[in-house]
C-alpha positions as a Python dict, from the first residue, in 0.01 Angstrom:
ca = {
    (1, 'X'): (0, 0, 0),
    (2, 'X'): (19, -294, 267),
    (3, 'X'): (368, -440, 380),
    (4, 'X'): (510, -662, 611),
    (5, 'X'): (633, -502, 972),
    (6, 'X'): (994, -642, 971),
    (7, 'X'): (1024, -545, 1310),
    (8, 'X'): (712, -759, 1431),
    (9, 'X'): (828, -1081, 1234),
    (10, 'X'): (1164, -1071, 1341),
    (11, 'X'): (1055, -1096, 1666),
    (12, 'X'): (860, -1473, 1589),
    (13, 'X'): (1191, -1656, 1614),
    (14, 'X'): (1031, -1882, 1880),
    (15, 'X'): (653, -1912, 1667),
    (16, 'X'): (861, -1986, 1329),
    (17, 'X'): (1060, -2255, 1524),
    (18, 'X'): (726, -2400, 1647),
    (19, 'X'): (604, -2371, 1300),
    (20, 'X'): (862, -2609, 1144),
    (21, 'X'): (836, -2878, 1379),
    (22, 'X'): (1135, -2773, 1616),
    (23, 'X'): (1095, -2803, 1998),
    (24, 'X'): (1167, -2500, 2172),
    (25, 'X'): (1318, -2451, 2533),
    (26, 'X'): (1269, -2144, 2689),
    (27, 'X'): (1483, -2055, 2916),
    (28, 'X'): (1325, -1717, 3110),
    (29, 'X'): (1171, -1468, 2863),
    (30, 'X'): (1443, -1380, 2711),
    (31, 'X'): (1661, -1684, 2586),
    (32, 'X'): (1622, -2013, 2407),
    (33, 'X'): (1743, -2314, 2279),
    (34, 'X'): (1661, -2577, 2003),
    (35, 'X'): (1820, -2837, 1777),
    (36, 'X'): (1929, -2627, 1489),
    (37, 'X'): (1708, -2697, 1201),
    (38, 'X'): (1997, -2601, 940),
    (39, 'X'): (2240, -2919, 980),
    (40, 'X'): (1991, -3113, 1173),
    (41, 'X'): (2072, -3348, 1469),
    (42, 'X'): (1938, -3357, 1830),
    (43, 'X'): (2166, -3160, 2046),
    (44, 'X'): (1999, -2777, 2132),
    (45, 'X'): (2289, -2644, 1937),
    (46, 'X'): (2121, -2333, 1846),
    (47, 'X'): (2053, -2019, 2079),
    (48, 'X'): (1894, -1702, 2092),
    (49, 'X'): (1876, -1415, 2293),
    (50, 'X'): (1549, -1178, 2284),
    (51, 'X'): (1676, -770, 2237),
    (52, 'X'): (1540, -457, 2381),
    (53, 'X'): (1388, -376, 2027),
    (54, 'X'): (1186, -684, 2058),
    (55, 'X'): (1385, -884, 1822),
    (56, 'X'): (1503, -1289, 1853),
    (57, 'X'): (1883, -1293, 1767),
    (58, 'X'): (2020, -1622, 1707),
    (59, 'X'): (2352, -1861, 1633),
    (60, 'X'): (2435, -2208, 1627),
    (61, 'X'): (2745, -2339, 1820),
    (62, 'X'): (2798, -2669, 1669),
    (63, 'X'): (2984, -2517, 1358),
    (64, 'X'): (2776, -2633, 1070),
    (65, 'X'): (2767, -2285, 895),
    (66, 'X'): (2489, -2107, 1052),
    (67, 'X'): (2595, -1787, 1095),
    (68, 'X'): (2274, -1672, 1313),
    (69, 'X'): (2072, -1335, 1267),
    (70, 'X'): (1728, -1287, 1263),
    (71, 'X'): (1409, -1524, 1200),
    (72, 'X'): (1449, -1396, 820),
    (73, 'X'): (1816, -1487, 859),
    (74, 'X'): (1703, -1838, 942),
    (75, 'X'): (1451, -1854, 696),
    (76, 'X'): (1689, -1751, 422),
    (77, 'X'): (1943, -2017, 499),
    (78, 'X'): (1662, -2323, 503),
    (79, 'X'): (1532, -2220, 159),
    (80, 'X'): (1845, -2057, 2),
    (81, 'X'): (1741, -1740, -35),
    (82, 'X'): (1819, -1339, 17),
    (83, 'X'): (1736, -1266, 383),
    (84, 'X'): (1657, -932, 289),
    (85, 'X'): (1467, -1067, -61),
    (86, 'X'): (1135, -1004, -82),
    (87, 'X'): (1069, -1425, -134),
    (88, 'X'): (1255, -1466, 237),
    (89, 'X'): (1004, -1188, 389),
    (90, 'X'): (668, -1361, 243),
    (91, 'X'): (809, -1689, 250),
    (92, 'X'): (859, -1640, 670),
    (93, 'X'): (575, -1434, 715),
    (94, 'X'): (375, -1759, 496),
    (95, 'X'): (525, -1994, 800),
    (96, 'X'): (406, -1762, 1046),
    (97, 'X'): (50, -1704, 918),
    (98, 'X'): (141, -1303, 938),
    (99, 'X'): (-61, -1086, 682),
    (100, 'X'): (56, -767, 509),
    (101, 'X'): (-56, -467, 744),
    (102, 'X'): (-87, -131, 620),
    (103, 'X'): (52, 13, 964),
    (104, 'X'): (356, -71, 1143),
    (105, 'X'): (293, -207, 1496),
    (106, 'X'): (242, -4, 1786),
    (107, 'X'): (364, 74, 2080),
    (108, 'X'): (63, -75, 2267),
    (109, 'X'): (90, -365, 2068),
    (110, 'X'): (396, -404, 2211),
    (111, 'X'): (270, -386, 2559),
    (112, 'X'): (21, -622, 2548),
    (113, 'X'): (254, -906, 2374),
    (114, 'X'): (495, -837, 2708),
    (115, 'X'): (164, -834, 2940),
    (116, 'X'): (75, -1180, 2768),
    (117, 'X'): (459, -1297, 2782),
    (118, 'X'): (431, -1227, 3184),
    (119, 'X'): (114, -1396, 3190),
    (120, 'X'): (238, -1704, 2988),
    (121, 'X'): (537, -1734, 3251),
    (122, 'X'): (342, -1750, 3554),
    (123, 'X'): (161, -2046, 3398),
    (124, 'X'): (423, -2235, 3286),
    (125, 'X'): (559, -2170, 3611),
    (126, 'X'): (270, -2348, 3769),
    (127, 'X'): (264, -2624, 3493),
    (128, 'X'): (682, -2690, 3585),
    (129, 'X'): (597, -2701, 3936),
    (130, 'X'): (299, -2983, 3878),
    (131, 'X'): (554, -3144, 3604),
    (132, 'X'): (797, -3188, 3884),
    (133, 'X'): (575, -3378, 4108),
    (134, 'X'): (462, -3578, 3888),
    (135, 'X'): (832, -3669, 3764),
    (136, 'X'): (938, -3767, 4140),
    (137, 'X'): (589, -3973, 4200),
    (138, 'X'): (677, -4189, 3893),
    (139, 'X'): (1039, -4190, 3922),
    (140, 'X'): (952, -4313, 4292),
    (141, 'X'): (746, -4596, 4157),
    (142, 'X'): (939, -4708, 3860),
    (143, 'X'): (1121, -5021, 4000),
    (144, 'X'): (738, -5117, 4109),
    (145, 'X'): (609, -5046, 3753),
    (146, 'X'): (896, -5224, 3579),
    (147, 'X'): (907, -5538, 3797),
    (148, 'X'): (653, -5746, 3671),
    (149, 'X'): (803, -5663, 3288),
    (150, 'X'): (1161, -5783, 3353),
    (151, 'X'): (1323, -6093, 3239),
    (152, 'X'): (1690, -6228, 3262),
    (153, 'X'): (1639, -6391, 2955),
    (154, 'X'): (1469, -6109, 2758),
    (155, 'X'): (1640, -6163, 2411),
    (156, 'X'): (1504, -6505, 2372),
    (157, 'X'): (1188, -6340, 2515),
    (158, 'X'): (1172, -6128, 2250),
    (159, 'X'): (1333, -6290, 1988),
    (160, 'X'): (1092, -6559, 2047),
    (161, 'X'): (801, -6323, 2043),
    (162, 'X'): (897, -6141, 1702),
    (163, 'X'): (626, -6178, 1447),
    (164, 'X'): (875, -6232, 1145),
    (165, 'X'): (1163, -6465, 1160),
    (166, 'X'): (1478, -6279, 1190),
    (167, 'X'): (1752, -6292, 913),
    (168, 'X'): (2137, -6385, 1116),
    (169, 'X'): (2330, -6171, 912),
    (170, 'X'): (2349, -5798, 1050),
    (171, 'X'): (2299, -5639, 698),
    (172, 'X'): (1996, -5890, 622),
    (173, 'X'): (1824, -5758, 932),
    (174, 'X'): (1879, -5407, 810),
    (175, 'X'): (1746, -5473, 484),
    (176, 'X'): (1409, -5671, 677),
    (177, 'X'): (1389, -5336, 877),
    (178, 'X'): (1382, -5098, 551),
    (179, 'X'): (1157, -5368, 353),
    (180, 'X'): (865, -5393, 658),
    (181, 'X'): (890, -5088, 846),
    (182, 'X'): (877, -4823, 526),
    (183, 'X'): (711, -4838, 199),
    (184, 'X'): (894, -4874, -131),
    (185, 'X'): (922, -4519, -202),
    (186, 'X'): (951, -4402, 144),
    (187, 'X'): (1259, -4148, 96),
    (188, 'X'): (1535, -4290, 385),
    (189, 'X'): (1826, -4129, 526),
    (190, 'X'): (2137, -4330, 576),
    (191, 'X'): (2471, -4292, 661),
    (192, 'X'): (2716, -4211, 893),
    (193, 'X'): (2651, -3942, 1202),
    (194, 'X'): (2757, -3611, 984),
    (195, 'X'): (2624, -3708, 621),
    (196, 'X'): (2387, -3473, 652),
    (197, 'X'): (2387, -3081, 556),
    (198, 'X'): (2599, -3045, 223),
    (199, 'X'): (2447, -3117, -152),
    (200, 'X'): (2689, -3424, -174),
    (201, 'X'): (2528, -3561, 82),
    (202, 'X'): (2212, -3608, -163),
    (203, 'X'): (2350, -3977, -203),
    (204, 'X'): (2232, -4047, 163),
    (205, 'X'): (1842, -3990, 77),
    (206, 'X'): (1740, -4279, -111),
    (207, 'X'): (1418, -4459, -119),
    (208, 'X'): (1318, -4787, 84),
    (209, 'X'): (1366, -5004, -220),
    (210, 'X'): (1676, -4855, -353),
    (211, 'X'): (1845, -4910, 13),
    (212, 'X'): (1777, -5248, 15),
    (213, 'X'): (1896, -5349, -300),
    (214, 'X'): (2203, -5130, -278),
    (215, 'X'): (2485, -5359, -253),
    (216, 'X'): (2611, -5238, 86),
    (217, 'X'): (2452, -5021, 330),
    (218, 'X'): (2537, -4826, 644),
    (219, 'X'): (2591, -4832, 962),
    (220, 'X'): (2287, -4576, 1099),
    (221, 'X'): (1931, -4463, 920),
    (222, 'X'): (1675, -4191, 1094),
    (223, 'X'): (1289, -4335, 1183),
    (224, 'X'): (1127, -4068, 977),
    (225, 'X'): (1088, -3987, 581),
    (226, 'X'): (1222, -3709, 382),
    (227, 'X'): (1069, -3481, 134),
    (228, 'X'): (1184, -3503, -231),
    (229, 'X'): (1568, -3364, -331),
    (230, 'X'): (1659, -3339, 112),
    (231, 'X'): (2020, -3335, 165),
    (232, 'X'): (1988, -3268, 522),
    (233, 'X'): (1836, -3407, 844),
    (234, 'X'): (1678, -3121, 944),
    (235, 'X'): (1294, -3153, 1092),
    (236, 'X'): (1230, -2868, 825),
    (237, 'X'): (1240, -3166, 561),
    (238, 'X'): (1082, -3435, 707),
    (239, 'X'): (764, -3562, 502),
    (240, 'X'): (641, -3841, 747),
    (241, 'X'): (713, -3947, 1156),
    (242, 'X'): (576, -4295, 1131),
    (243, 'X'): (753, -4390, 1482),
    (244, 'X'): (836, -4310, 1847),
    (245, 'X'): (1153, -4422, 1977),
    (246, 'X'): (1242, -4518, 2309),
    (247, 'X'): (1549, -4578, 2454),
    (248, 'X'): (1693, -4494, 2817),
    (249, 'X'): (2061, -4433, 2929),
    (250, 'X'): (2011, -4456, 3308),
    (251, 'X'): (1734, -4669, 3391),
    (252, 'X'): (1923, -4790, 3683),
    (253, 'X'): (1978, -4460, 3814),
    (254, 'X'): (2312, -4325, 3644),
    (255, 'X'): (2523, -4397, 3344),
    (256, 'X'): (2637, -4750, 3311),
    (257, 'X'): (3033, -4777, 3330),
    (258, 'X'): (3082, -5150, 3311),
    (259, 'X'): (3020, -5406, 3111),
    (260, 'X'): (2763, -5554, 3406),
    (261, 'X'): (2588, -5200, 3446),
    (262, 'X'): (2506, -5193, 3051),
    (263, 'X'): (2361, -5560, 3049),
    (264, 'X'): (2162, -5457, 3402),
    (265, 'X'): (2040, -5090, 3189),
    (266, 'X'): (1933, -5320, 2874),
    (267, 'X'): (1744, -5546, 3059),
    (268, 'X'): (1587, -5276, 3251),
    (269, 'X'): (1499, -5115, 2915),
    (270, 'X'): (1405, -5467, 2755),
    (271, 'X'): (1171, -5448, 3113),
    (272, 'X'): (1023, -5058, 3016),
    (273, 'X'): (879, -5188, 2638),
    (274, 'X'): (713, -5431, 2792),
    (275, 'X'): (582, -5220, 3027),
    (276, 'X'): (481, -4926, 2775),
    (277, 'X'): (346, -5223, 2505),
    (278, 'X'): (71, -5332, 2811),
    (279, 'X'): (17, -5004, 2968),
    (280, 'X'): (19, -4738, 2707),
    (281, 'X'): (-126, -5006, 2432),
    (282, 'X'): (174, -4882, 2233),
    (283, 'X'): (294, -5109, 1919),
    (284, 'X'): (618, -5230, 1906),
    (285, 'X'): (787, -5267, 1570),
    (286, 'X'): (1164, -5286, 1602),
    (287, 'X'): (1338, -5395, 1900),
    (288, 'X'): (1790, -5347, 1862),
    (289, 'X'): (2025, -5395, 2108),
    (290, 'X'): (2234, -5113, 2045),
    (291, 'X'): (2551, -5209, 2128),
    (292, 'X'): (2615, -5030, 2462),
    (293, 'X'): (2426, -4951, 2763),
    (294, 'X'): (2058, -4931, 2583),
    (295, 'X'): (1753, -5029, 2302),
    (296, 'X'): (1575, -4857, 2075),
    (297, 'X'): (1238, -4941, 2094),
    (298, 'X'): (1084, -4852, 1763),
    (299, 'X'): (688, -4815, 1799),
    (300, 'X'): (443, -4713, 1557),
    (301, 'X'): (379, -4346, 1587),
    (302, 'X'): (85, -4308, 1785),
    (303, 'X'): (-89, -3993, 1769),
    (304, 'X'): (-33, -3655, 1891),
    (305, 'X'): (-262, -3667, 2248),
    (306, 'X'): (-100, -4000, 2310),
    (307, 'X'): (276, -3828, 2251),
    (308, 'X'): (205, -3549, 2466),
    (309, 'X'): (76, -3759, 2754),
    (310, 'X'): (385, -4014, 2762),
    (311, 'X'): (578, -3672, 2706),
    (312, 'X'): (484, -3551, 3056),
    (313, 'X'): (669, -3888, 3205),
    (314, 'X'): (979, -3904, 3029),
    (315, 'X'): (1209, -3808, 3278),
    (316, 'X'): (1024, -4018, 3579),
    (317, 'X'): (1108, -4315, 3390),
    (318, 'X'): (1414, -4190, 3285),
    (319, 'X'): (1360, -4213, 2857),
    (320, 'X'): (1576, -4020, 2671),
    (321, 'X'): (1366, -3725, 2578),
    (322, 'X'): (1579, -3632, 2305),
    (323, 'X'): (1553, -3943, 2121),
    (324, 'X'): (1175, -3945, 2178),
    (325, 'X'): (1153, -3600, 2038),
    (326, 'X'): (1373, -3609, 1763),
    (327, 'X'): (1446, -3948, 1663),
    (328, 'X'): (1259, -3898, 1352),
    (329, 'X'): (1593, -3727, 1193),
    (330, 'X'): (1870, -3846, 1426),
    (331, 'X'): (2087, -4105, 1296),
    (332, 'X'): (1981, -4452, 1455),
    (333, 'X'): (2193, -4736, 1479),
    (334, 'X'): (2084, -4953, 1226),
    (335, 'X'): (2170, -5359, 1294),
    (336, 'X'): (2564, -5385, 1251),
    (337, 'X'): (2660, -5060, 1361),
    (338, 'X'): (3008, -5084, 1579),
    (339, 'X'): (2952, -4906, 1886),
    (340, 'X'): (3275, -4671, 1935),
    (341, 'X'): (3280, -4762, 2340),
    (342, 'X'): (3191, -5114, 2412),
    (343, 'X'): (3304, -5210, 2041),
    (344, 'X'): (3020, -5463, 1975),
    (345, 'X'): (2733, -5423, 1694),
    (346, 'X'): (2404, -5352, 1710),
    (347, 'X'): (2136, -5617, 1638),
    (348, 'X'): (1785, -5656, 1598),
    (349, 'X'): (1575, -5873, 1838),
    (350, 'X'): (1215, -5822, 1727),
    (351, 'X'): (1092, -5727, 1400),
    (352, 'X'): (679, -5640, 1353),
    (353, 'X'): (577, -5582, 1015),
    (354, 'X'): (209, -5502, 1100),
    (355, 'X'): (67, -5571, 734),
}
């Protein structure tokens, strides 16, 4: 009779995270980090540690209930299951594209994973080393790149330039944002940050046309689309990533701290779409002043090859790589949301319905 080899899929913690849609950080061989996929969010809040025996152990330090353990473990907790029931094993193994075997793995299997492990880390050793000179060339050159894109009057610029006449009421523009940007039965989070994770938070996931004719709506809404019955953010329940969001924090150089640094960082930002609308031939959808010391650019998703190549020169010009991995179930200020620091509202400058 042929059965799984717990041992062998317990240690795929780092393939089963892949498998989902959750970026992985390695950190060495033996350690990792990720945004948990159980309660959702962008931070790396979960970790994991690689034993002697071969086996990924992990936890999640943010507090939102997941108690670590194995890949099976994790498994059990995203689909409610036993993590010792035979539905968890097949289920993970499913994710994993592992087979039944009729012999448990060998010792020489063993040997050549850790061969190929080495062999892996030398070449991502040689891709981080290429990955840093690129970052300091561009990084080098990005006051030269951004200079012909910047404007000191950039929110006429683009209000001006926005395809569809822009509503003046903050909740009007969110409700132009969830009628052109999503379809009617495009399944939206909103909320606040934490409304995400529980059953009661059901009530957040509602589709595009029930948002907008709900009779108030809040303050923040993720770029992506859920799967039917989601009560949680996580990338594990994500049905659709129609956009790319960009958004910086220290375009000029560090964290803004006045009120004059935030206005300099926004234009500077205001100055990078631009730039990344001409150069990269990326589409521009959504353009909101946050509220504080950045915009969210909202583009159209575009592709896979194209993600992967703007990927490589995030940090050179100094996008948030967090938001431009994970925006897709982080919770966006939507147009109106009070921002907690500067205490003035978001609001939407450019609005491109595309159809």
């Amino acid at each position: 009779m042929k059965y799984y080899n717990l041992a062998e899929l317990k240690g795929l913690l780092p393939a089963y995270l892949h498998a989902i849609g959750t970026e992985v950080f390695m950190k060495g061989e033996n350690q990792l980090s990720a945004a948990c996929p159980i309660h959702g969010g962008t931070k790396p809040n979960l970790h994991a540690n690689l034993k002697p025996d071969g086996v990924w152990v992990w936890t999640c330090r943010s507090g939102c209930g997941g108690d670590g353990g194995t890949v099976l473990d994790l498994h059990a907790m995203l689909h409610g299951l036993h993590a010792k029931s035979a539905d968890c094993i097949t289920g993970a193994a499913g994710v994993l594209n592992v087979l039944p075997g009729d012999k448990p793995i060998s010792i020489h299997t063993f040997t050549r994973h850790r061969e190929q492990r080495r062999r892996a880390t030398r070449q991502r050793a040689i891709a981080e080393e290429r990955q840093r000179t690129l970052t300091t060339s561009i990084a080098a050159k990005r006051a030269e790149l951004l200079s012909p894109y910047l404007s000191h009057d950039w929110r006429a610029d683009f209000f001006h330039d926005s395809p569809l006449h822009l509503e003046p009421s903050h909740d009007a523009q969110t409700r132009q944002m969830i009628e052109w940007l999503f379809n009617p039965d495009d399944l939206l989070w909103m909320g606040r940050t934490h409304d995400s994770g529980n059953p009661c938070h059901r009530a957040n996931f509602r589709t595009a046309e029930e948002w907008f004719r709900a009779p108030e709506l809040p303050p923040r809404l993720s770029a992506g689309t859920y799967r039917k019955d989601s009560f949680s953010r996580s990338q594990a329940n994500l049905a659709t990533r129609p956009f790319l969001i960009i958004e910086s924090d220290e375009l000029i150089g560090h964290k803004p701290s006045t009120d004059d640094e935030r206005e300099e960082n926004r234009r500077l930002n205001a100055g990078l779409m631009r730039f990344l609308t001409d150069r990269f031939h990326l589409e521009l959808r959504a353009l909101i002043d946050t509220g504080g010391k950045s915009l969210h650019g909202w583009f159209t998703h575009p592709g896979d090859e194209t993600t992967h190549a703007l990927a490589r020169l995030l940090d050179g010009l100094a996008i948030d790589s967090a938001v431009f991995h994970r925006a897709s179930c982080a919770p966006l200020r939507a147009p109106g949301c009070l921002h907690e620091v500067t205490g003035h509202r978001a609001s939407l400058y450019y609005l491109n319905p595309l159809f």
